[in-house]
C-alpha positions in Angstrom: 3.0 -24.1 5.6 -0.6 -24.1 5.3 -3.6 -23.4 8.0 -5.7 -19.9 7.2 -2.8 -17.8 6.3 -2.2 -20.7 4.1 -5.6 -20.0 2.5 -5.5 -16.5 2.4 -2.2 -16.3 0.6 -3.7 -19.0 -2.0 -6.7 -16.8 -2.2 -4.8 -13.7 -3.1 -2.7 -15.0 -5.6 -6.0 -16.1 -7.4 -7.1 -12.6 -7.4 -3.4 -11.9 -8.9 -2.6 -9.7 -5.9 1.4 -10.8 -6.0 2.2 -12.0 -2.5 4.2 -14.8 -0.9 3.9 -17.1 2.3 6.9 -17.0 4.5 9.1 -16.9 7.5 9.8 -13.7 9.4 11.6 -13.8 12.9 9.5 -12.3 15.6 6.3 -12.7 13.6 6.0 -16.5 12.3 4.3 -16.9 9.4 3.2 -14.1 7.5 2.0 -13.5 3.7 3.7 -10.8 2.7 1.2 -9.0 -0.1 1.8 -6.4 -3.0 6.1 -7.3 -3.3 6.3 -7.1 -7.0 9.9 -7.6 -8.1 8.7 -7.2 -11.9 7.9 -3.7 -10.8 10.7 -0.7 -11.6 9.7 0.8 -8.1 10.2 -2.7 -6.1 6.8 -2.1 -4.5 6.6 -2.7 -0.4 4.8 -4.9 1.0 1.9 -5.7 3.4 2.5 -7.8 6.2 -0.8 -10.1 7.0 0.3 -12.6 10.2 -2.2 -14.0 13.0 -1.0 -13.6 16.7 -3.7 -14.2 20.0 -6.3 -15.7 17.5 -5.7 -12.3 15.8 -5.3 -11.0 12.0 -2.7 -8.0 12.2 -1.6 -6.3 9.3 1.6 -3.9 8.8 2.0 -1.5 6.2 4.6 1.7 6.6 5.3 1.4 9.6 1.5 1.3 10.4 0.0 -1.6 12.7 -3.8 -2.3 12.1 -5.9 -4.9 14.3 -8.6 -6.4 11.9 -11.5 -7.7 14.4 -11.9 -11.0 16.2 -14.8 -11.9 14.0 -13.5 -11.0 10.3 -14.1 -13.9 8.2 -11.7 -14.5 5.4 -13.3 -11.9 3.1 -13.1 -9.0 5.3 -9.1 -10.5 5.5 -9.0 -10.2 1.8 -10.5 -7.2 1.2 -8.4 -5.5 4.2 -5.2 -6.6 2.5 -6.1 -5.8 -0.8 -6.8 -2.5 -0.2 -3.7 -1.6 2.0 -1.5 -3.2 -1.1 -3.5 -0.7 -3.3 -2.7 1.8 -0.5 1.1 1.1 -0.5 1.1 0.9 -4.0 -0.5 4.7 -4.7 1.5 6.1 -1.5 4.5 4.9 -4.3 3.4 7.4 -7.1 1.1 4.2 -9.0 -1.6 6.2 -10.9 -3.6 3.6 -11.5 -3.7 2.7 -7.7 -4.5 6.6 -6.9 -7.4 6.3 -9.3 -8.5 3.3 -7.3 -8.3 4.6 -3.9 -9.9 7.9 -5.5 -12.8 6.1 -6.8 -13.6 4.2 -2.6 -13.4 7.4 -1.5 -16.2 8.7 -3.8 -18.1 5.8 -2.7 -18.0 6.8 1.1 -21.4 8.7 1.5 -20.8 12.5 2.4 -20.2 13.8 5.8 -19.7 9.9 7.1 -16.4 9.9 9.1 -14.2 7.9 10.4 -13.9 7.8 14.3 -10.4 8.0 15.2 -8.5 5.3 16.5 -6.1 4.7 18.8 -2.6 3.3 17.7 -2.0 -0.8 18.4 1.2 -0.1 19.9 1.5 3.3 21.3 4.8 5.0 21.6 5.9 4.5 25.4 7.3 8.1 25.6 4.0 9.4 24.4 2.1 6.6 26.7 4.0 7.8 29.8 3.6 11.7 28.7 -0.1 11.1 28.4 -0.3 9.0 32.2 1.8 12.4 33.5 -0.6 15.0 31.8 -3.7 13.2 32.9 -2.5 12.6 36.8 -1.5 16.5 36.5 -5.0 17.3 35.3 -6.6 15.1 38.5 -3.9 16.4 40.9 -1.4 15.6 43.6 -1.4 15.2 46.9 1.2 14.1 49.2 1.6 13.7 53.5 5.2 13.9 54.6 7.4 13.7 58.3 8.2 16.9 59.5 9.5 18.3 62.8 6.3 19.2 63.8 4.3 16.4 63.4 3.1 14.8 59.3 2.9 18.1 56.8 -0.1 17.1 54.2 -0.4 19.5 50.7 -2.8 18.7 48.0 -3.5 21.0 44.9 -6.5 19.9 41.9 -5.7 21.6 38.1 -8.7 22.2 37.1 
């Protein structure tokens, strides 16, 4: 198995970020970053797999989208810090200081713009298509006895 993944997995494990190239069903070829079995707490992992000319990266149950122009560094970096991430969400001190230490590097009263989820919950999805046609407004024209009955109402 080689190709960028390849590269990427080769690239970690020179910057002794413990991760492993392999097969998962449903996803391909993945490198699977921050698994260290010499670790008491059997740390998770990141998942790092390329689908639709795409990097995609799992962590928790989280799906991010890295963008169609990140060259291999921004890939690095990306994984890196979600296996630091993983790691401190696990009670690692040393990976809290880390993630303590980026955040003081973020310049004050710079925020993040919220994102949307890569795969939103279909419930949820549906709820918010409902809501929103509710907020717009319904009208509907149907057969009656005395000729077609129309009724319309706007929310506003």
């Amino acid at each position: 198995m080689s190709g960028p993944l390849g590269e990427i997995h080769r690239r970690l494990r020179a910057d002794n970020v413990p991760s492993t190239l392999e097969y998962r069903p449903g996803l391909g070829t993945v490198v699977a970053a921050g698994v260290d079995p010499a670790h008491p707490s059997g740390r998770g992992a990141v998942l790092l797999h390329e689908a639709g000319g795409r990097y995609w990266i799992q962590q928790g149950g989280q799906t991010f989208r890295l963008p169609p122009d990140a060259d291999d560094d921004v890939v690095l970096n990306s994984v890196k810090l979600r296996v630091v991430h993983a790691w401190a969400q696990q009670g690692d001190p040393d990976a809290s200081a880390v993630l303590a230490k980026v955040h003081e590097m973020v310049p004050p009263g710079q925020t993040l713009r919220p994102r949307t989820p890569a795969f939103p919950d279909p419930f949820t999805l549906a709820f918010q298509m409902f809501d929103a046609a509710i907020r717009i407004g319904w009208s509907m024209t149907v057969p009656s006895p005395w000729g077609m009955y129309h009724a319309s109402f706007v929310i506003r």
